[in-house]
VEXDREN-2710 file (C-alpha; in Angstrom, 1 decimal):
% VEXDREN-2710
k/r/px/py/pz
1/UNK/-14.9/5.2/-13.6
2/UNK/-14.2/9.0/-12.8
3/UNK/-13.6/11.8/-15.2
4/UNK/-9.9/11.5/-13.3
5/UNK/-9.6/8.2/-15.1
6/UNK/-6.0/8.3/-18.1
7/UNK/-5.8/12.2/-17.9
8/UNK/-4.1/12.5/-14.1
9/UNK/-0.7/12.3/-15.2
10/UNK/-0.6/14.2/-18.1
11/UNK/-1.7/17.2/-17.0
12/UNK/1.2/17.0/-14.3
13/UNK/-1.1/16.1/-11.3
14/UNK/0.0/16.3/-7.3
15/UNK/0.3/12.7/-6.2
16/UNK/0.6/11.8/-2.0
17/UNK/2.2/8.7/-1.3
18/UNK/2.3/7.0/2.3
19/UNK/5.2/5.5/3.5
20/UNK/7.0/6.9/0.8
21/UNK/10.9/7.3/2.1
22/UNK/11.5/3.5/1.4
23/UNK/9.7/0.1/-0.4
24/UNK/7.0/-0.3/-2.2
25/UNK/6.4/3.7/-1.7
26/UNK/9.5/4.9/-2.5
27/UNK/9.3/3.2/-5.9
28/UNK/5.6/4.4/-6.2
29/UNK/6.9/7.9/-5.8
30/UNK/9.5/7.6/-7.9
31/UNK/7.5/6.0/-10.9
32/UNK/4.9/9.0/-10.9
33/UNK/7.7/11.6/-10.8
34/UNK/9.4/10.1/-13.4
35/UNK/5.9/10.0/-15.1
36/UNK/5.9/13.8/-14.6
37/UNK/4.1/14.0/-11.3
38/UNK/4.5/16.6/-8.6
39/UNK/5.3/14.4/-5.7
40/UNK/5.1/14.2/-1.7
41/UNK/5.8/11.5/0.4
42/UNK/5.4/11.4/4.1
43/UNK/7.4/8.9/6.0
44/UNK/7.5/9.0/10.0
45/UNK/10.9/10.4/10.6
46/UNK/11.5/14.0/8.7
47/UNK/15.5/13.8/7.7
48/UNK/15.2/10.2/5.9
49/UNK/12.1/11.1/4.5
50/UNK/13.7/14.7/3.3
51/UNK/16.6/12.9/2.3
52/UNK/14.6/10.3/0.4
53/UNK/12.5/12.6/-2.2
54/UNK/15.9/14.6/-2.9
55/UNK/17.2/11.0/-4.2
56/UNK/14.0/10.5/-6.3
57/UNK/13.9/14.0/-7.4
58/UNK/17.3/13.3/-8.7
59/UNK/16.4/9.8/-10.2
60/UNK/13.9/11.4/-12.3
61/UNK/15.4/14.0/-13.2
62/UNK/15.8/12.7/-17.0
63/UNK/12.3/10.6/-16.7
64/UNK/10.3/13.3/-15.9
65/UNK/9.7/17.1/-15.0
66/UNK/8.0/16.6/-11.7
67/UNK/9.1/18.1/-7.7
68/UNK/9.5/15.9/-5.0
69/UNK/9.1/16.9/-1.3
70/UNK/9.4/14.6/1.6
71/UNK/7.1/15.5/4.4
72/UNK/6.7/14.0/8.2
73/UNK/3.8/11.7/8.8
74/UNK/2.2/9.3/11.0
75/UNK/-1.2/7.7/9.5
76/UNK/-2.3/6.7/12.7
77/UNK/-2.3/10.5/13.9
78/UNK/-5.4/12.3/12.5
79/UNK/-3.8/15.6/12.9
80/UNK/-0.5/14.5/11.5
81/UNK/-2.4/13.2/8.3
82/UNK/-4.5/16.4/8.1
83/UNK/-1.1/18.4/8.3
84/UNK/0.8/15.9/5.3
85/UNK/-2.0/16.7/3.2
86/UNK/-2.6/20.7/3.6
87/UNK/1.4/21.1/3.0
88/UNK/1.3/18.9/0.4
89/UNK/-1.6/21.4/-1.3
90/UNK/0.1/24.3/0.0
91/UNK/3.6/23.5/-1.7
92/UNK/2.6/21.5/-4.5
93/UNK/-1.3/22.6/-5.8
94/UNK/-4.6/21.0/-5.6
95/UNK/-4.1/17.2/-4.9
96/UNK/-5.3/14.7/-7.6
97/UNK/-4.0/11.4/-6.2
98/UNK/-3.5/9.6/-3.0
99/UNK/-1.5/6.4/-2.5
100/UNK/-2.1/5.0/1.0
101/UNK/0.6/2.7/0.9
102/UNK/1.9/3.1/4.8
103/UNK/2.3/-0.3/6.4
104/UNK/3.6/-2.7/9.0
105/UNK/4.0/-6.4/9.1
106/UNK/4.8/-8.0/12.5
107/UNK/5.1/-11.6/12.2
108/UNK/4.3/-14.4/15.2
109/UNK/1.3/-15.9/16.6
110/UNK/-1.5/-13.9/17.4
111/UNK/-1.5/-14.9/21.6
112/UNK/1.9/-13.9/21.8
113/UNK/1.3/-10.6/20.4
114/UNK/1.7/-7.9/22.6
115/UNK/-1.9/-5.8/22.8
116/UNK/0.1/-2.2/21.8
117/UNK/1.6/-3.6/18.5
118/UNK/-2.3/-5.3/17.7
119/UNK/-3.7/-1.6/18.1
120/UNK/0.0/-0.2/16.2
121/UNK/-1.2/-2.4/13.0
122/UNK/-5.1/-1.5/13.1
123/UNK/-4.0/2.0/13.5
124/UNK/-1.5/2.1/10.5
125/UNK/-2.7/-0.3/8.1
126/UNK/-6.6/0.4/8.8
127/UNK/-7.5/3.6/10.2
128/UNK/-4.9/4.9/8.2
129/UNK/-6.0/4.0/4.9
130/UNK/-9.5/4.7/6.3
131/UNK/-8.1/8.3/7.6
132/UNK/-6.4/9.8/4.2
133/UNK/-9.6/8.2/2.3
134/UNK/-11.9/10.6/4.4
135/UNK/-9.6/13.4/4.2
136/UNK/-8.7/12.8/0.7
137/UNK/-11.7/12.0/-1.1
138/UNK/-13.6/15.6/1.0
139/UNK/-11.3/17.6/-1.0
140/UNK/-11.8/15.3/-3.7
141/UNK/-15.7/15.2/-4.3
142/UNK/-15.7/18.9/-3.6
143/UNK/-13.9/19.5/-7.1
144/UNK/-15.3/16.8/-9.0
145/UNK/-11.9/14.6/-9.4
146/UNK/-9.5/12.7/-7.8
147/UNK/-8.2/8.9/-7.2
148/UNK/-7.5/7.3/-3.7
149/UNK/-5.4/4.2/-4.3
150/UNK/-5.0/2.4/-1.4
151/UNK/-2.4/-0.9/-1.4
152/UNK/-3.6/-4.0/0.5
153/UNK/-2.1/-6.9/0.1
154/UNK/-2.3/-10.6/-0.9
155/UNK/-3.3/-11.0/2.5
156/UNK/-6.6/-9.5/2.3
157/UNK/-8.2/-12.4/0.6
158/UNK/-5.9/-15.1/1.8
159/UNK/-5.8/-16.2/5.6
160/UNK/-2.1/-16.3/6.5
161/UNK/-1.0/-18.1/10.3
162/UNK/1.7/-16.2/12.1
163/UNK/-0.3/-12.7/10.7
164/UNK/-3.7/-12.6/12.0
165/UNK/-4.0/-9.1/12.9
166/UNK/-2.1/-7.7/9.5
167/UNK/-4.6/-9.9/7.7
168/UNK/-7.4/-8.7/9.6
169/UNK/-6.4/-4.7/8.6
170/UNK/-6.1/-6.3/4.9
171/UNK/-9.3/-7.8/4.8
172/UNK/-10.7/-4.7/5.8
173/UNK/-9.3/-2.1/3.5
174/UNK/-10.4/-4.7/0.5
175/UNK/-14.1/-4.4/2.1
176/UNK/-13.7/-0.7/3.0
177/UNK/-12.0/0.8/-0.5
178/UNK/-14.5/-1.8/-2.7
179/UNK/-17.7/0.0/-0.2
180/UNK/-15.7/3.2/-1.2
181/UNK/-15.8/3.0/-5.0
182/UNK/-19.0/2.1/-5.2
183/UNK/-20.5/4.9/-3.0
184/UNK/-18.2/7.5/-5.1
185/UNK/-19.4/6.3/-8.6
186/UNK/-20.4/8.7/-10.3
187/UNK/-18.9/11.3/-8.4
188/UNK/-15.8/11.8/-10.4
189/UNK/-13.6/10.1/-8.1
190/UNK/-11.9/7.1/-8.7
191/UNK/-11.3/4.5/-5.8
192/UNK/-9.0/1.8/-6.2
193/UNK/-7.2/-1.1/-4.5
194/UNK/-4.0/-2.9/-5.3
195/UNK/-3.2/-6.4/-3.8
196/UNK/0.7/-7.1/-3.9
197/UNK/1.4/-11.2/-3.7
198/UNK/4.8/-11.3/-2.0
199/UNK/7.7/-8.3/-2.3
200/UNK/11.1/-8.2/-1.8
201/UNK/11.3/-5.7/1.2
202/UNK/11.6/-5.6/4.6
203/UNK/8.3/-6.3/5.5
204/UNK/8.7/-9.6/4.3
205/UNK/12.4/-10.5/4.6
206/UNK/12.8/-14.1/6.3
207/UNK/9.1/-15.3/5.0
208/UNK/9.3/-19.3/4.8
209/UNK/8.2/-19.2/0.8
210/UNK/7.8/-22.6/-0.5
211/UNK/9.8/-22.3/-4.2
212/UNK/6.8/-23.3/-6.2
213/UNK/5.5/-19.9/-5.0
214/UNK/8.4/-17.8/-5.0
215/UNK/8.4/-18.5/-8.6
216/UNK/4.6/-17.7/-9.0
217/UNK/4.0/-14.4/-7.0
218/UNK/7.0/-12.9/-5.9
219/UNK/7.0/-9.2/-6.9
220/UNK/9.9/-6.5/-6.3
221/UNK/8.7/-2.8/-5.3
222/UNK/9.2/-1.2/-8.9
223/UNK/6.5/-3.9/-10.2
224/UNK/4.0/-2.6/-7.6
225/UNK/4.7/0.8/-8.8
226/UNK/4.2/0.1/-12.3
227/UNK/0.8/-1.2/-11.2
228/UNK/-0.3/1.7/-8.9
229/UNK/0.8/3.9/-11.9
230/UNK/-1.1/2.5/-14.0
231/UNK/-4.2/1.9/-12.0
232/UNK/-3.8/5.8/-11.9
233/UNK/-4.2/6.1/-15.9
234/UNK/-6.8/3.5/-16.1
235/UNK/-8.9/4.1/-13.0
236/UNK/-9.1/0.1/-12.3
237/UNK/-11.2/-0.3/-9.4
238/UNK/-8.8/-4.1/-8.4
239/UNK/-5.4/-4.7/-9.6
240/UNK/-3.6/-7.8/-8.4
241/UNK/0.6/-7.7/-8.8
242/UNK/0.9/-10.1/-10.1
243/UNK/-1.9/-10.1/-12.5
244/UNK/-1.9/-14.0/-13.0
245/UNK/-2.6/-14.2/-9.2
246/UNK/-6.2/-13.1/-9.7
247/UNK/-6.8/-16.5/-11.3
248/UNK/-5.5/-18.5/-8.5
249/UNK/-7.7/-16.1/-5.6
250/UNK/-10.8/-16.8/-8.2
251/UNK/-9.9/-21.1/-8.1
252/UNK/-9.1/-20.5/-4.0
253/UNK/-12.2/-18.8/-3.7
254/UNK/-14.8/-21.3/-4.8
255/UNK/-13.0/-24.3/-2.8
256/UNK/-14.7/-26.1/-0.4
257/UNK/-12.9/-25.0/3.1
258/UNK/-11.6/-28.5/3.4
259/UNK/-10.5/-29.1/0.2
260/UNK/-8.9/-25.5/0.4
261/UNK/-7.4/-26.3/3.6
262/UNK/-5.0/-29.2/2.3
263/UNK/-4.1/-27.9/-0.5
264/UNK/-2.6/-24.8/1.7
265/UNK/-1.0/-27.9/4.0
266/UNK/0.6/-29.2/0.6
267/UNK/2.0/-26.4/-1.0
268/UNK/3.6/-25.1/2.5
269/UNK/1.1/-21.9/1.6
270/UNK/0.0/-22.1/5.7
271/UNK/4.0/-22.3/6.6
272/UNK/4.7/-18.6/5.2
273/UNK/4.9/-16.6/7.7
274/UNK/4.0/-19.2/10.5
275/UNK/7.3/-20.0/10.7
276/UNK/9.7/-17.3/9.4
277/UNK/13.2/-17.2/9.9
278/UNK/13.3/-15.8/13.4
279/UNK/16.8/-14.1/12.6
280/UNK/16.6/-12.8/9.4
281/UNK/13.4/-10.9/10.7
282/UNK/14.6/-9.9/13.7
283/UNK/16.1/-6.1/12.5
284/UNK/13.0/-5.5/11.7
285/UNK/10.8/-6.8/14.4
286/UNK/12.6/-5.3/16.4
287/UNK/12.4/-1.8/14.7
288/UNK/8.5/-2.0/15.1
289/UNK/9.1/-3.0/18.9
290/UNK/10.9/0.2/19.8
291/UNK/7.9/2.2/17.5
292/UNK/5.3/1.2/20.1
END
């Protein structure tokens, strides 16, 4: 654990948050500003993104004493992310914290994917998290604190039909921020992960969820952001949101494939996103279509 570990937010640290101008970021940002964090968030396009740190600056205005500035960014664009960062420094201080939350979900079967969206979601949810790491955790180890938090996802320890390449950028930013923390110990720098079950946002609107599991693991934004938060304070290497979802990845874990395999077939756990609603995800599909 770093010498960042429970002192970040009190001493009114600069926190960076990906994808920040809506979901599971937007509530992440707001949460630290109300904690009394200086805030940036970068989001792809600049007026929404301006527009949405004015409305968390407002939001916290009684919660906490923090600023809020919304920046442009593009994680998949090293010199975008190298430019979010040095503003960020520039208007706000030294940075103490990095949230790499910036991510994208298309849904459908892997040989109907076009080629440009399977690069799209290695270059956002992977190299991404893998390029604000790097250019976090130089400035970082350089001053002997800091805390890259990157979000991953239930998917990165569970194989989900219908999102093999999103799972495949999952499993790897588990692997890559677990490598991470260990090659920092000792350094001062904190590297964590956070592994969301199912939110409520757009990413997953129209997901086929079985009840039963509803009821068990579905999460809303503000719970993720309570988590991240926290992880913050604590320095927690591996938060799951839910928390009583680390149980069931420890029983899935150590089942033989077979055995694992019908269970999934039973609970409708395979049917998630292998077959969606195809309408109530189309908005949004169709959103990450135009991107590419």
């Amino acid at each position: 654990m770093g010498r960042n570990s429970g002192k970040a937010l009190a001493s009114g640290c600069v926190v960076a948050v990906t994808g920040g101008a809506r979901g599971i970021g937007y509530s992440t940002a707001l949460a630290f500003a109300r904690a009394g964090a200086a805030v940036a968030i970068g989001d792809l396009a600049a007026e929404p993104t301006e527009q949405a740190a004015a409305e968390i600056a407002q939001r916290a205005g009684q919660g906490g004493t923090g600023r809020v500035i919304g920046l442009p960014l593009d994680v998949a664009d090293a010199d975008s992310f190298a430019k979010f960062l040095d503003r960020t420094e520039n208007e706000l201080g030294p940075l103490r914290i990095l949230v790499n939350n910036a991510g994208i979900m298309p849904t459908g079967f892997f040989l109907d994917e076009d080629e440009r969206m399977t690069e799209r979601v290695i270059g956002v949810n992977l190299r991404g998290v893998i390029r604000g790491s790097r250019l976090a955790a130089d400035r970082f180890v350089s001053r002997g604190e800091g805390h890259v938090i990157n979000i991953a996802s239930l998917a990165g320890a569970f194989p989900f039909p219908g999102v093999a390449t999103y799972c495949a950028a999952k499993h790897a930013v588990v692997g890559f921020t677990q490598a991470l923390h260990r090659e920092l110990e000792g350094s001062g720098v904190d590297v964590s992960i956070v592994l969301p079950s199912l939110v409520r946002t757009e990413l997953s609107v129209g997901a086929n969820v079985p009840k039963w599991i509803a009821k068990v693991s579905t999460v809303y934004p503000e719970d993720v952001a309570g988590a991240v938060v926290e992880t913050a304070r604590t320095g927690r290497p591996l938060t799951t949101v839910p928390r009583r979802v680390a149980a069931m990845l420890t029983i899935m874990s150590i089942l033989p494939y077979r055995a694992r395999r019908v269970l999934e077939a039973r609970t409708g756990a395979e049917r998630v996103f292998a077959q969606p609603d195809v309408a109530a995800r189309e908005r949004y599909l169709r959103q990450l279509n135009d991107a590419i």
